[in-house]
Residue frames as a rotation matrix with the C-alpha (Angstrom) as fourth column:
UNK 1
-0.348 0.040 0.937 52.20
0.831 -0.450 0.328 144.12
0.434 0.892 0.124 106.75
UNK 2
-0.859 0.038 -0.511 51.94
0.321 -0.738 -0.594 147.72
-0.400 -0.674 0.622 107.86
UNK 3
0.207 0.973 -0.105 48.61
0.484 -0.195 -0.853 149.97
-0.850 0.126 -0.511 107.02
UNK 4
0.187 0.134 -0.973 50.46
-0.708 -0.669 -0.228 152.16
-0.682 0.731 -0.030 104.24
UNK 5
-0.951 -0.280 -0.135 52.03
-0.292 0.661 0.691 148.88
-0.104 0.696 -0.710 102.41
UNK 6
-0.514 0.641 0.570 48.18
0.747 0.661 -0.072 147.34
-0.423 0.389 -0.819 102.35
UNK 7
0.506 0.655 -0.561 46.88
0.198 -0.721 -0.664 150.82
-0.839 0.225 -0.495 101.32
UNK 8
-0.119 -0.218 -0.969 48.73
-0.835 -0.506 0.216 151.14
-0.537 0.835 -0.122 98.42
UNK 9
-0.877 0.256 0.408 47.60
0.406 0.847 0.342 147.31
-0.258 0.466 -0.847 97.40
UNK 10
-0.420 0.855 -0.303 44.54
0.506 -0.057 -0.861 148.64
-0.753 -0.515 -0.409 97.69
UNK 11
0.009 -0.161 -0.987 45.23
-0.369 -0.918 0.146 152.06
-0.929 0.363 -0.068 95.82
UNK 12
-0.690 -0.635 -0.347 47.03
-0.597 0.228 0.769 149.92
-0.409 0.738 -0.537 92.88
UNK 13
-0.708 0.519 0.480 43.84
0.588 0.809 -0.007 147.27
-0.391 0.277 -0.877 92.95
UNK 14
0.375 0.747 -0.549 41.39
0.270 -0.655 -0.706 150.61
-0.887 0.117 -0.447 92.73
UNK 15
-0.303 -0.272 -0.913 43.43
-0.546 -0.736 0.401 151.78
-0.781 0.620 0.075 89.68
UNK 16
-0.946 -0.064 0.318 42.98
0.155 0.772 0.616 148.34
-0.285 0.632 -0.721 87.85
UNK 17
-0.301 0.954 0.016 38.72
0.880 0.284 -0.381 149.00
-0.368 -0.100 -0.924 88.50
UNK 18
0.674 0.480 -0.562 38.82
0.346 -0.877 -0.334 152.79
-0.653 0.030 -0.757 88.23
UNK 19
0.159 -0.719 0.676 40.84
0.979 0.202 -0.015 153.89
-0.125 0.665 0.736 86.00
UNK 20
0.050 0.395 0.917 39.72
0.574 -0.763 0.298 156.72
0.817 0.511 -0.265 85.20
UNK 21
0.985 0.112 0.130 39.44
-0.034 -0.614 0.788 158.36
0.168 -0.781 -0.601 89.06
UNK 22
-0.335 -0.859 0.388 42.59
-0.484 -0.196 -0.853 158.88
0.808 -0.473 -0.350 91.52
UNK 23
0.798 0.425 -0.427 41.72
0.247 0.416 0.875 156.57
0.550 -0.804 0.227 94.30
UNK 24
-0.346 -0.799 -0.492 45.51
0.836 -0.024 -0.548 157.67
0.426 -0.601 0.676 95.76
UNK 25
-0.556 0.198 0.807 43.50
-0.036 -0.976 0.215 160.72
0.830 0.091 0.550 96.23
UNK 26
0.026 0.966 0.256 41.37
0.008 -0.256 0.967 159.33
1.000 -0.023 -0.015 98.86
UNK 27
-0.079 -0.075 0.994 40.63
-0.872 -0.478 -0.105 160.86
0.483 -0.875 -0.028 102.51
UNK 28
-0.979 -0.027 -0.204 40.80
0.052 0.926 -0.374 157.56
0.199 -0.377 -0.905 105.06
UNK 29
-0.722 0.690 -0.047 37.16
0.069 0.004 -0.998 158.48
-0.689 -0.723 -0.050 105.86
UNK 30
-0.324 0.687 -0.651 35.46
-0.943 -0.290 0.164 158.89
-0.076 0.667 0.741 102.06
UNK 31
0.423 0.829 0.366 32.91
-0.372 0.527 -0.764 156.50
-0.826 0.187 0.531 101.12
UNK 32
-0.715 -0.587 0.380 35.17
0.289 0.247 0.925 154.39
-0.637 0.771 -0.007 98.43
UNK 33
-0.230 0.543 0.808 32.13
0.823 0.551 -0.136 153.76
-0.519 0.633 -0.574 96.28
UNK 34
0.912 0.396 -0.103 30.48
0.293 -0.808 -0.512 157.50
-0.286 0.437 -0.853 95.89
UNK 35
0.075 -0.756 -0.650 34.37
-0.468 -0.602 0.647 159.26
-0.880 0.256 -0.400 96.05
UNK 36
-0.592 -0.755 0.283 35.18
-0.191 0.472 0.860 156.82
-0.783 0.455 -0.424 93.22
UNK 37
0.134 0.691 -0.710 31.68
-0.853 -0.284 -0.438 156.37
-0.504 0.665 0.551 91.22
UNK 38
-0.805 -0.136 -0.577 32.04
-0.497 0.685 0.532 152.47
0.323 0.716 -0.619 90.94
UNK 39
-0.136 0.925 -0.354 29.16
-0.518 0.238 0.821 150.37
0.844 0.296 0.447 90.67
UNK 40
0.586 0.251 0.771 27.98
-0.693 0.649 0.315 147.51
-0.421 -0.719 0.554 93.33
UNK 41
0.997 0.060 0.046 30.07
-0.031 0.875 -0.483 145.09
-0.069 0.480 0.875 90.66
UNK 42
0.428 -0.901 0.076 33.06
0.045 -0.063 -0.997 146.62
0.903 0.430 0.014 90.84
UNK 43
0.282 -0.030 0.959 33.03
-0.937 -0.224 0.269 146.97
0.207 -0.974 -0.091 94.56
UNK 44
0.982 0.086 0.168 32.62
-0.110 0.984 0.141 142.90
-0.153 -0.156 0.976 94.44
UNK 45
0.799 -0.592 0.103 35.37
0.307 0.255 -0.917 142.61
0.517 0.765 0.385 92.14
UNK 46
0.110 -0.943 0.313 37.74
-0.469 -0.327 -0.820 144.62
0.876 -0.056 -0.478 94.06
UNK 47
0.635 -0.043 0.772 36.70
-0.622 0.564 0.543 142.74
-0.459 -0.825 0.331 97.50
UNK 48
0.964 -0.110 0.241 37.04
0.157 0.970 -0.185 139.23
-0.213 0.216 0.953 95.51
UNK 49
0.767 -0.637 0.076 40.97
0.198 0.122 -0.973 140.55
0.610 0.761 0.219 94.35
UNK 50
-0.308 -0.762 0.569 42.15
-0.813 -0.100 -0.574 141.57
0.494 -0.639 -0.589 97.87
UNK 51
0.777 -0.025 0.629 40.81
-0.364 0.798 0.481 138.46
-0.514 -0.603 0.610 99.50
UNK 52
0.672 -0.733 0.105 43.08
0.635 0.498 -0.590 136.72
0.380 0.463 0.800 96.26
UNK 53
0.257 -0.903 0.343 45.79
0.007 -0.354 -0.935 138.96
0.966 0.243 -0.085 97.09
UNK 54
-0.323 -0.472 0.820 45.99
-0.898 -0.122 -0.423 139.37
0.300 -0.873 -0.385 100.90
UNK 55
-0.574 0.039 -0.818 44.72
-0.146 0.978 0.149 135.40
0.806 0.205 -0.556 101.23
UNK 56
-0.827 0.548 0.129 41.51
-0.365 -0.348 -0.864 136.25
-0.428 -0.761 0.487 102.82
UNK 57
-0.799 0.582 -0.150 37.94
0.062 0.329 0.942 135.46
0.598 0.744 -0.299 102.49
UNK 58
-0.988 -0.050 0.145 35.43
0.001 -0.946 -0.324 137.83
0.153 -0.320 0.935 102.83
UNK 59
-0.670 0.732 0.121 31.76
0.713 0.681 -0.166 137.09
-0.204 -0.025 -0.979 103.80
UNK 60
-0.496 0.155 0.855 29.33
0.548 -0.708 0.446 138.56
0.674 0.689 0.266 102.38
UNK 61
0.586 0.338 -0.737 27.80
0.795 -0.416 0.441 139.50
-0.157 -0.844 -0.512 106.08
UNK 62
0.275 -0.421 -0.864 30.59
0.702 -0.526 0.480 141.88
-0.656 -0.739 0.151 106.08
UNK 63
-0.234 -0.512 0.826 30.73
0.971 -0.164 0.173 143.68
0.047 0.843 0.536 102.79
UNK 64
0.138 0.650 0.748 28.88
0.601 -0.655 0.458 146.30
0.787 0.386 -0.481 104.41
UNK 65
0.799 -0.384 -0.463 31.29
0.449 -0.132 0.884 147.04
-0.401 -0.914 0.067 107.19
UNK 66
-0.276 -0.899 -0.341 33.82
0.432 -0.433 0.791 148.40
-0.859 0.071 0.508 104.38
UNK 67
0.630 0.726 0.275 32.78
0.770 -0.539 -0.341 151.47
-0.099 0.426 -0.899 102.82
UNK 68
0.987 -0.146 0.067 35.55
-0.157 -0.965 0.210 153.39
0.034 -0.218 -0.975 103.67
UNK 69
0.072 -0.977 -0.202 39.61
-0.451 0.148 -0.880 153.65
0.889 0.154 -0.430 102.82
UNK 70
-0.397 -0.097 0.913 39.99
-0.918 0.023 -0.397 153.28
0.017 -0.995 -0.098 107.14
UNK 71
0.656 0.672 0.342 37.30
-0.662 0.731 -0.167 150.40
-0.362 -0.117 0.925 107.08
UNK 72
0.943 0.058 -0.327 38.70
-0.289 0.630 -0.721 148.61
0.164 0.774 0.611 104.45
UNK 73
-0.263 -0.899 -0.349 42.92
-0.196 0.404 -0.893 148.58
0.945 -0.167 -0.283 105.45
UNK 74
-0.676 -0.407 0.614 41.74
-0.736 0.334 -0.588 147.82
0.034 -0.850 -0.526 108.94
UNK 75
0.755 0.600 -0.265 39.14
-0.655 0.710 -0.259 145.13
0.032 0.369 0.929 107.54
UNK 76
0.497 -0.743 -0.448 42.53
-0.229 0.386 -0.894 143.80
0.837 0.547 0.022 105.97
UNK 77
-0.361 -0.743 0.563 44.78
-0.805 -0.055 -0.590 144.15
0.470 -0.667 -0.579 109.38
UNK 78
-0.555 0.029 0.831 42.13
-0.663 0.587 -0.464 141.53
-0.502 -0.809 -0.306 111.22
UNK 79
0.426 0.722 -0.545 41.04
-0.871 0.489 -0.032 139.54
0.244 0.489 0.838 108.69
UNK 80
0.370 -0.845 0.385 41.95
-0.236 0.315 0.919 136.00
-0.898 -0.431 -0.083 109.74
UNK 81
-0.196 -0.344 -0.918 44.03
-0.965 0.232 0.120 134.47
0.172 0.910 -0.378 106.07
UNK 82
0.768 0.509 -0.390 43.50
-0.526 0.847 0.070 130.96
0.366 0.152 0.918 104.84
């Protein structure tokens, strides 16, 4: 899977949480959470739907390694899958 095909999983999983923002809007380096104004629960929520979707599983040691668009699709590239 290349980096734009898991960034627009991403993009498409942020629309389901945010409606309301433009997450296609974001810079590979914003802060998802502030650019996007979602809580600590939705953050979970969107972790817990790309582990279900890219068959990963995400400790929580590391939830604090993906803050960023960049972080997060190259979180995804080396995660290992079940």
């Amino acid at each position: 899977m290349t980096e734009a095909e898991i960034r627009e999983i991403v993009i498409n999983s942020l629309k389901q949480i945010a409606p309301d923002m433009a997450p296609e809007k974001l810079h590979p380096d914003d802060n998802i959470r502030e650019k996007l104004e979602i809580d600590s629960f939705d953050a979970l929520r969107l972790l817990v739907e790309l582990d279900e979707k890219f068959g990963m599983e995400t400790p929580e040691e590391d939830y604090g390694k993906i803050r960023t668009m960049r972080g997060l699709v190259n979180y995804i590239l080396q995660a290992p899958r079940k």
